[in-house]
C-alpha positions as CSV (number, residue, x, y, z in Angstrom):
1,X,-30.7,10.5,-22.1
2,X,-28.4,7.6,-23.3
3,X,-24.8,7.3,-23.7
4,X,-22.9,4.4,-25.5
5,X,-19.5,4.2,-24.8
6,X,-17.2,2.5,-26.8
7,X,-13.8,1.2,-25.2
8,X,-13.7,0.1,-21.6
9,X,-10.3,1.3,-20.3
10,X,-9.8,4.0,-17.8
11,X,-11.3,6.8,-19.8
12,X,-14.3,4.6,-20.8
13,X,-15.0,3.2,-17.6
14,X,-14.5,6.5,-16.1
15,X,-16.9,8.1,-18.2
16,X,-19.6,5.4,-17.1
17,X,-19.3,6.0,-13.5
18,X,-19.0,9.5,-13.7
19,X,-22.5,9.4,-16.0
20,X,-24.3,7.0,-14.2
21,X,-23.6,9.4,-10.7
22,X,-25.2,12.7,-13.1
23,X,-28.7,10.0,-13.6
24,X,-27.7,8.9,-17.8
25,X,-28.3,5.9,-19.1
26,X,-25.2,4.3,-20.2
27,X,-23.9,1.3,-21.8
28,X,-20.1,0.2,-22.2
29,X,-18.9,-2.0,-25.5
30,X,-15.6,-3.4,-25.6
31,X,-13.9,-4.8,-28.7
32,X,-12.0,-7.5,-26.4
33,X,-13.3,-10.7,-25.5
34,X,-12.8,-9.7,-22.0
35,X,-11.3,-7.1,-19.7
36,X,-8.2,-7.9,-18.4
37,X,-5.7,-6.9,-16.2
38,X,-2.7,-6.0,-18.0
39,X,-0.1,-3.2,-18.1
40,X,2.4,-1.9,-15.7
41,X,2.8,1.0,-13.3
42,X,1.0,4.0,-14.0
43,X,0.8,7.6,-12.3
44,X,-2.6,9.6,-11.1
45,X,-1.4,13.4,-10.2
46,X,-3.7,15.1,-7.9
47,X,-6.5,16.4,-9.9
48,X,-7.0,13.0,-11.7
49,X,-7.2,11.8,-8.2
50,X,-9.9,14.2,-6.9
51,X,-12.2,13.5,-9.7
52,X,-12.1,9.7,-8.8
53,X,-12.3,10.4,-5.3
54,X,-15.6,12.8,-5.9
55,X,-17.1,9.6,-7.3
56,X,-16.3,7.5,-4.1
57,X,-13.2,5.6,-5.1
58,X,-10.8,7.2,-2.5
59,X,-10.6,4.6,-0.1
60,X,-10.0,2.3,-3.1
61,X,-7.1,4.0,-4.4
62,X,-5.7,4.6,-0.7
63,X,-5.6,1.0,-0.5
64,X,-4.6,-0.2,-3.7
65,X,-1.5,2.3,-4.9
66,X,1.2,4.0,-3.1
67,X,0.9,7.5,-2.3
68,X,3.7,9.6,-4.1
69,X,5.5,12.2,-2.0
70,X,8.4,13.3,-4.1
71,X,9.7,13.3,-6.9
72,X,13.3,13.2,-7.8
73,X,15.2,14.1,-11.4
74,X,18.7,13.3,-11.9
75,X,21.5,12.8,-14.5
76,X,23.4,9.7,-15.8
77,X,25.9,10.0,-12.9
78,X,23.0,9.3,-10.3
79,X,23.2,13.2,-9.3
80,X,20.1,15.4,-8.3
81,X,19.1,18.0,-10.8
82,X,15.8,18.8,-8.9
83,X,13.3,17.5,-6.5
84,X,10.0,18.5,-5.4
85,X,7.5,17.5,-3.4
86,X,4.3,15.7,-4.7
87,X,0.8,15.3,-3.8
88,X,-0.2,16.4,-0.3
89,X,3.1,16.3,0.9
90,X,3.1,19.3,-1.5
91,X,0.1,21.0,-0.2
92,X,-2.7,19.8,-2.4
93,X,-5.8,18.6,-1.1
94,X,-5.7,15.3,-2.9
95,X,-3.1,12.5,-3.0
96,X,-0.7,11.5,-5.9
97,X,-0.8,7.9,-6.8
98,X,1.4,5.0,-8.5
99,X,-0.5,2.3,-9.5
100,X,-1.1,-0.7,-11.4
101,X,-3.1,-0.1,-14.2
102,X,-4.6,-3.3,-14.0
103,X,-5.3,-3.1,-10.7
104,X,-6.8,0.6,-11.1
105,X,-9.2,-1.0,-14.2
106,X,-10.4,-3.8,-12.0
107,X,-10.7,-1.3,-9.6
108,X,-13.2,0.9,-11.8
109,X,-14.6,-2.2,-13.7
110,X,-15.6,-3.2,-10.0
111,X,-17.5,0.0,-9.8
112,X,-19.2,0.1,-12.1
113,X,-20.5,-3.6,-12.3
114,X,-21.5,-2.8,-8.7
115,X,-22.9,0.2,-9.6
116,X,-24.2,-0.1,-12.9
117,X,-25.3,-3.9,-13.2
118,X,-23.2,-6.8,-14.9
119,X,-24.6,-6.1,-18.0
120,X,-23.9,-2.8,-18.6
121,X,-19.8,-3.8,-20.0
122,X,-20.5,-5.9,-23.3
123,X,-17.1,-7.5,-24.5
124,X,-16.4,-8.5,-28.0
125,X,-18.2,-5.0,-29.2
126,X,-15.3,-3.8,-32.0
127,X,-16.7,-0.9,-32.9
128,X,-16.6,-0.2,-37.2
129,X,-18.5,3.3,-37.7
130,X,-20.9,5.7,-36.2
131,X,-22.8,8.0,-37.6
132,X,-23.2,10.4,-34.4
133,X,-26.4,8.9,-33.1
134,X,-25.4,5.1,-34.0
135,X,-22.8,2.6,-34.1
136,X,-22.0,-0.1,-35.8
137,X,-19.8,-3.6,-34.8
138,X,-17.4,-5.5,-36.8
139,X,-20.0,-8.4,-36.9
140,X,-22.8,-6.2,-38.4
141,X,-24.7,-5.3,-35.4
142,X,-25.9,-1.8,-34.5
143,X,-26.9,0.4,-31.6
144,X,-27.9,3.9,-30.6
145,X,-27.9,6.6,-28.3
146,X,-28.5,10.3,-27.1
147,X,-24.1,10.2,-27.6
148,X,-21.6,8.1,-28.3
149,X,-19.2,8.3,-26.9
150,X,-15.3,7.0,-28.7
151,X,-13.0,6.0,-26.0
152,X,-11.5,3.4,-27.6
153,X,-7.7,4.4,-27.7
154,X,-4.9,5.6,-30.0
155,X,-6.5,3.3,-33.1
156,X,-10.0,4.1,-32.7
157,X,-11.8,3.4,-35.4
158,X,-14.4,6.5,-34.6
159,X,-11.3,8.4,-34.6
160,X,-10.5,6.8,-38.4
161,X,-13.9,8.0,-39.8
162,X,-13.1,11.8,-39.2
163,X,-9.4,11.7,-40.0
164,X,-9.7,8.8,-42.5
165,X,-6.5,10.0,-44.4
166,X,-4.4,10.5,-40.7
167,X,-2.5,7.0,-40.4
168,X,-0.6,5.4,-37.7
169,X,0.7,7.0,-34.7
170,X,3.7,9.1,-35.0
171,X,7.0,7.2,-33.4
172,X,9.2,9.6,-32.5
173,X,12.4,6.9,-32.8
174,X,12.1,5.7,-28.9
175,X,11.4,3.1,-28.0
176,X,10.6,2.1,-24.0
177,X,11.0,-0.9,-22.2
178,X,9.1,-1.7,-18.9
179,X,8.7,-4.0,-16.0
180,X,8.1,-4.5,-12.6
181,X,10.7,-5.5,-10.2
182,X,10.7,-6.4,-6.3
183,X,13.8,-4.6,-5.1
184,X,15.0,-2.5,-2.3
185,X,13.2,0.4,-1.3
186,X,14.9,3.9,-1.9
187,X,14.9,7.2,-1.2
188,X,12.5,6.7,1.4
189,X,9.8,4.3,-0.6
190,X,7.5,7.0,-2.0
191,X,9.9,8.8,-4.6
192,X,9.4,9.1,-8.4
193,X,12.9,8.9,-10.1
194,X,13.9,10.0,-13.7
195,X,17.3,10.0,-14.7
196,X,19.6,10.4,-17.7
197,X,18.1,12.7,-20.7
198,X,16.1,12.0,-24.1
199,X,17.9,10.3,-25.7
200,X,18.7,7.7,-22.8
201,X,16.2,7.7,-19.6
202,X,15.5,5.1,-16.7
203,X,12.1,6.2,-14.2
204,X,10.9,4.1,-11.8
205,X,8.4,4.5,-8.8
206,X,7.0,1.9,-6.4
207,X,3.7,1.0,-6.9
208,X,3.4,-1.4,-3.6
209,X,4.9,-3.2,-1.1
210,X,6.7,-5.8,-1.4
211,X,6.4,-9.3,0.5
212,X,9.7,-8.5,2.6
213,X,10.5,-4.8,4.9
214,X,12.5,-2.4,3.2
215,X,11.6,-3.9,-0.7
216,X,9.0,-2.5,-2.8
217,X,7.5,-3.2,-6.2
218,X,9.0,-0.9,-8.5
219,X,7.7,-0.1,-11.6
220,X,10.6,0.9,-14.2
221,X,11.2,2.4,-17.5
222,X,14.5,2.3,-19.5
223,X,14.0,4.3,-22.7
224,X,16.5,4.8,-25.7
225,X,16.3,6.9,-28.9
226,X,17.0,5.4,-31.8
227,X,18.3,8.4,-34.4
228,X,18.5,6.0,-37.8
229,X,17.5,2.1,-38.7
230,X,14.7,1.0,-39.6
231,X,10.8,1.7,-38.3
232,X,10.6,-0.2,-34.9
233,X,8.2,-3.2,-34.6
234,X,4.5,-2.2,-34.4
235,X,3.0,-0.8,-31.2
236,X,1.6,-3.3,-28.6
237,X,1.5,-2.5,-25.4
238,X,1.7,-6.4,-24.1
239,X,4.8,-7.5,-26.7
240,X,7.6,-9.4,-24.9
241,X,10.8,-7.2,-24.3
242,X,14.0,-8.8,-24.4
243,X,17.1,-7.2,-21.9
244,X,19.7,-7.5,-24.3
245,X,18.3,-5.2,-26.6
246,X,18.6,-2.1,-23.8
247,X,20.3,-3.8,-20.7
248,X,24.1,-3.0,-21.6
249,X,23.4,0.7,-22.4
250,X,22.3,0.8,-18.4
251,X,25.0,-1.9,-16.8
252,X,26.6,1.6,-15.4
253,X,23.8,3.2,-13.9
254,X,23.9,1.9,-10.7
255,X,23.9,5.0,-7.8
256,X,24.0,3.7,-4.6
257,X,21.0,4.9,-3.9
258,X,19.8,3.0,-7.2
259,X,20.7,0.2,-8.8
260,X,19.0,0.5,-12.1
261,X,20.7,-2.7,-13.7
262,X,19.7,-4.6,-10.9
263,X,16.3,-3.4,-11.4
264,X,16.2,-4.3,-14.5
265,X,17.5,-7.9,-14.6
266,X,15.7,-8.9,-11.8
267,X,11.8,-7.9,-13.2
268,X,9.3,-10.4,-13.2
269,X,8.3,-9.7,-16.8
270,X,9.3,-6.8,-19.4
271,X,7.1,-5.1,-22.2
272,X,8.6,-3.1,-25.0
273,X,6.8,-0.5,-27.1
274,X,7.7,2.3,-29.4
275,X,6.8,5.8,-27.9
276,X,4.3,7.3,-30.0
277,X,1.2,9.9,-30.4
278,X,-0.9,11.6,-32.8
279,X,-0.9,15.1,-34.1
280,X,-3.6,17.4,-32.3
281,X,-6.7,17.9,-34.7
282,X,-9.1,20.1,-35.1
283,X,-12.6,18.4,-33.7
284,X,-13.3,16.1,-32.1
285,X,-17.0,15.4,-32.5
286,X,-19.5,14.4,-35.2
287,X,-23.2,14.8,-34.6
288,X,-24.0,13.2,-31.3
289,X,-20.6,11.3,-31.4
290,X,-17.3,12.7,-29.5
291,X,-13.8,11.6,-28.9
292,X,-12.2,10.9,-25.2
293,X,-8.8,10.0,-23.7
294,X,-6.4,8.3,-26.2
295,X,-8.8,8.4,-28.9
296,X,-8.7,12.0,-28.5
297,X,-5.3,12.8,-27.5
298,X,-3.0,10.6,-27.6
299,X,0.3,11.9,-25.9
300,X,4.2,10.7,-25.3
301,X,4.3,9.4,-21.3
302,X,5.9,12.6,-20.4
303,X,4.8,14.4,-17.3
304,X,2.9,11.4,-15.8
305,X,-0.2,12.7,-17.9
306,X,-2.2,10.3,-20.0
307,X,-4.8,8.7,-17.9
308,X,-5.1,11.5,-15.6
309,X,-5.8,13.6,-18.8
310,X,-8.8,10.5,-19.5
311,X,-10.3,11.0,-16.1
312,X,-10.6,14.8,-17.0
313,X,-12.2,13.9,-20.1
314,X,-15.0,11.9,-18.7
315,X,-15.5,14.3,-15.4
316,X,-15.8,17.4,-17.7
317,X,-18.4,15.4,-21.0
318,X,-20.0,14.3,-17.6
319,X,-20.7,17.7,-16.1
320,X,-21.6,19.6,-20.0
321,X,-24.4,16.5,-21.1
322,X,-25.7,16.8,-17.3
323,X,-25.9,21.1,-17.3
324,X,-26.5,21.7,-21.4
325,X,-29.8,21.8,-22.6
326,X,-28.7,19.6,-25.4
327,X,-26.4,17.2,-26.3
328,X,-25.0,19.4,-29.5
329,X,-24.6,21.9,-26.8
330,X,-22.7,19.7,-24.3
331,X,-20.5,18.4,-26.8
332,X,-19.1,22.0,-28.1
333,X,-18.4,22.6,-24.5
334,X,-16.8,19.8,-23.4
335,X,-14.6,20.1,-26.7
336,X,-14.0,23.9,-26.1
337,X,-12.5,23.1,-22.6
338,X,-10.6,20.1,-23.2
339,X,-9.2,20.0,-27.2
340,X,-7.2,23.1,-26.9
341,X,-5.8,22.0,-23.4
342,X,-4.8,18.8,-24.2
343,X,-3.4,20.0,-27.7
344,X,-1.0,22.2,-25.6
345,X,-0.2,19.2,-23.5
346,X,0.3,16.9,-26.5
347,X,2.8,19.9,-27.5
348,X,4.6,20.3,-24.6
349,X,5.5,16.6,-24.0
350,X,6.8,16.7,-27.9
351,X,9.0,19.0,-26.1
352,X,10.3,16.9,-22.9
353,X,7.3,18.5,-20.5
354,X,9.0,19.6,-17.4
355,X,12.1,16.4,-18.7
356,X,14.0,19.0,-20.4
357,X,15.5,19.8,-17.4
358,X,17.5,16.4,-17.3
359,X,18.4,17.9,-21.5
360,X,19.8,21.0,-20.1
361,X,21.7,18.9,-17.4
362,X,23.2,16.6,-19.8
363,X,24.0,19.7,-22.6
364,X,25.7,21.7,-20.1
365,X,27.2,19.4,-18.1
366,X,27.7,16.1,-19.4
367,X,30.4,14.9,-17.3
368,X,28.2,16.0,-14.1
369,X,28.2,19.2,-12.0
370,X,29.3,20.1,-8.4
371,X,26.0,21.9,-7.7
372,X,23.6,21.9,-10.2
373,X,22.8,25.8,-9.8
374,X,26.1,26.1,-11.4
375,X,24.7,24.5,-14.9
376,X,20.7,25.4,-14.2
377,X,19.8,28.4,-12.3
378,X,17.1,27.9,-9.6
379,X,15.1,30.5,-11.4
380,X,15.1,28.3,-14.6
381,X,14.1,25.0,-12.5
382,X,11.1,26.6,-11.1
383,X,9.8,28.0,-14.1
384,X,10.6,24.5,-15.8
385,X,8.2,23.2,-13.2
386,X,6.0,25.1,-12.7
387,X,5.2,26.0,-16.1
388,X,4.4,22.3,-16.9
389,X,1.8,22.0,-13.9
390,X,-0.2,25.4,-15.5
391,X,-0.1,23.2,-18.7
392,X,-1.6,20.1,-17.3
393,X,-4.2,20.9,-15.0
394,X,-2.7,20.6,-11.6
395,X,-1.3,23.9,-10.8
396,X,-1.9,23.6,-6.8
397,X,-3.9,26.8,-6.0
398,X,-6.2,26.5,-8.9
399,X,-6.9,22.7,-8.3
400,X,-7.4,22.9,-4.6
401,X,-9.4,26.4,-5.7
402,X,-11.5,24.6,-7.9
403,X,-15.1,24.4,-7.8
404,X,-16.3,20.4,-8.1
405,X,-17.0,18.6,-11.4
406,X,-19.7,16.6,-10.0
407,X,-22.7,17.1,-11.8
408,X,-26.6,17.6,-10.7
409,X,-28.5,14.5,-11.4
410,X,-31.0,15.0,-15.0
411,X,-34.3,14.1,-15.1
């Protein structure tokens, strides 16, 4: 069996390894000129984190992110709403980690060059059509495969051919603005923070240490809603951000045990980009061709959940083309397990994920609370969390209960 993949981000590259392990033949074609390590911070919850470790990568991730072991929600005033703990420090088996997403792709592209051979990542691929046995590039060439495979993000142009009429992303009139900063460590150096509500929101987690004791790099987000105007400049992940567009709505939001302003001036770079996502759909496949990660589901950052939900993509396509005796039969599968899953997700993070509970905060107590159990009730905390975790994928018993996605080898 062969696969072509098409996009070499984390899904893509991802999907190689986890292919190559099950004993297909795969090749990787990638519409830029070359891979590069761009981005900011990003978050892996624990069952994104056990599928890369069940294809050898733990030690890398040990050494390259920093393990989360809380994580902390909080209102406008800088007070706690709710905290939990993450990761093992929660009692899973596997590790949450914050990490650079360029450092986590040249951490997979490593893998699978090793692995694979140099040749198996082509650059300068743009992908134009498939048929669902073949694609075709932008500059007339063609190639085919046993599957293709569309991982090639929230425009994919495999996407455009079954939902030709969809159009662009849905912005949802927020935009986000982020950077990395080397500032002092808080709350004990491994804490996720989101404060404020939807309509104004700062997170930020450390994704390393810093060159000094007691700093940390700290990847941030400050996020405003924008309720009228005009349609926000076009989505690009790498477009310049400017502070004065977003700093003086935050000048105010320093803590104590946070100085978000500080944060915020002092970052090394900032990005901006409108928040956006698609509508769930109905299929995802066409003939030997199927859709993966942000081609398939492209979903708000809510809940820390978009390239773990990639990882599961790849694991799970992995495990049905390795176990199915065909690939029409693997690709129903692997659609039947992870479209209606991610579809809730997509859902759920339209509606603040397990956020709302920094909504409720701010609607029932705007001016700030003594205790918080007076505005929330424990009971409605829990179920805020808990609920979310059943949603995504990572409900601790079942994760750690789980039986492994790692395939038997074919042929």
């Amino acid at each position: 069996m062969k696969a072509i993949i098409i996009g070499a981000g984390i899904g893509g590259l991802t999907t190689a390894l986890s292919l190559h392990a099950a004993g297909i033949k795969v090749e990787v074609h990638e519409a830029a000129p070359e891979l590069r390590a761009v981005g900011v911070g990003i978050n892996l919850l624990p069952h994104a984190v056990r599928e890369l470790s069940e294809l050898g990568l733990a030690d890398d991730l040990a050494a390259a992110g920093v393990a989360t072991e809380a994580l902390v929600y909080a209102n406008r005033h800088g007070q706690e709403i709710w905290r939990e703990a993450r990761g093992v420090a929660a009692g899973y088996n596997w590790p949450q980690y914050s990490i650079h997403r360029g450092t986590l792709l040249s951490l997979l592209e490593t893998a699978v060059r090793r692995r694979l051979g140099d040749g198996v990542i082509r650059t300068g691929h743009r992908a134009a059509s498939s048929d669902g046995r073949s694609v075709v590039f932008a500059d007339g060439a063609a190639a085919s495969a046993d599957v293709i495979i569309a991982a090639d993000g929230i425009h994919s142009a495999l996407r455009a051919q079954l939902f030709p009429d969809e159009g662009p992303p849905i912005w949802n009139r927020r935009v986000l603005w982020r950077g990395i900063t080397e500032a002092p460590s808080y709350l004990g150096g491994r804490t996720m923070v989101m404060a404020g509500h939807g309509d104004q929101k700062f997170v930020c987690y450390p994704i390393g240490p810093a060159a000094a004791p007691g700093r940390s790099l700290i990847n941030w987000i400050a996020e405003l809603r924008f309720p009228e105007g005009p349609e926000w400049r076009r989505e690009d992940w790498n477009r310049a951000g400017d502070p004065a567009d977003f700093l003086p709505r935050f000048e105010t939001w320093n803590f104590g045990w946070l100085d978000a302003p500080a944060i915020i001036r002092n970052a090394s770079q900032i990005f901006e980009y409108p928040m956006v996502d698609r509508d769930p759909v109905d299929r995802w496949t066409l003939g030997g061709m199927a859709l993966l990660g942000d081609a398939a589901h492209p979903m708000y950052p809510i809940g820390s959940n978009g390239a773990s939900q990639a990882i599961l993509d790849a694991r799970t396509l992995a495990w049905q083309l390795a176990t199915r005796p065909s690939v029409t039969e693997a690709l129903a599968a692997y659609e039947a397990e992870r479209r209606p899953a991610t579809s809730r997700l997509v859902l759920a993070n339209r509606g603040e994920g397990p956020e709302r509970v920094l909504n409720l905060a701010e609607a029932r107590a705007p001016d700030g609370f003594a205790t918080v159990t007076d505005v929330i009730s424990q009971t409605e905390l829990t179920a805020i969390a808990d609920g979310y975790k059943q949603v995504a994928g990572f409900d601790r018993e079942a994760l750690n209960a789980r039986a492994s996605l790692t395939p038997p080898r074919v042929g």
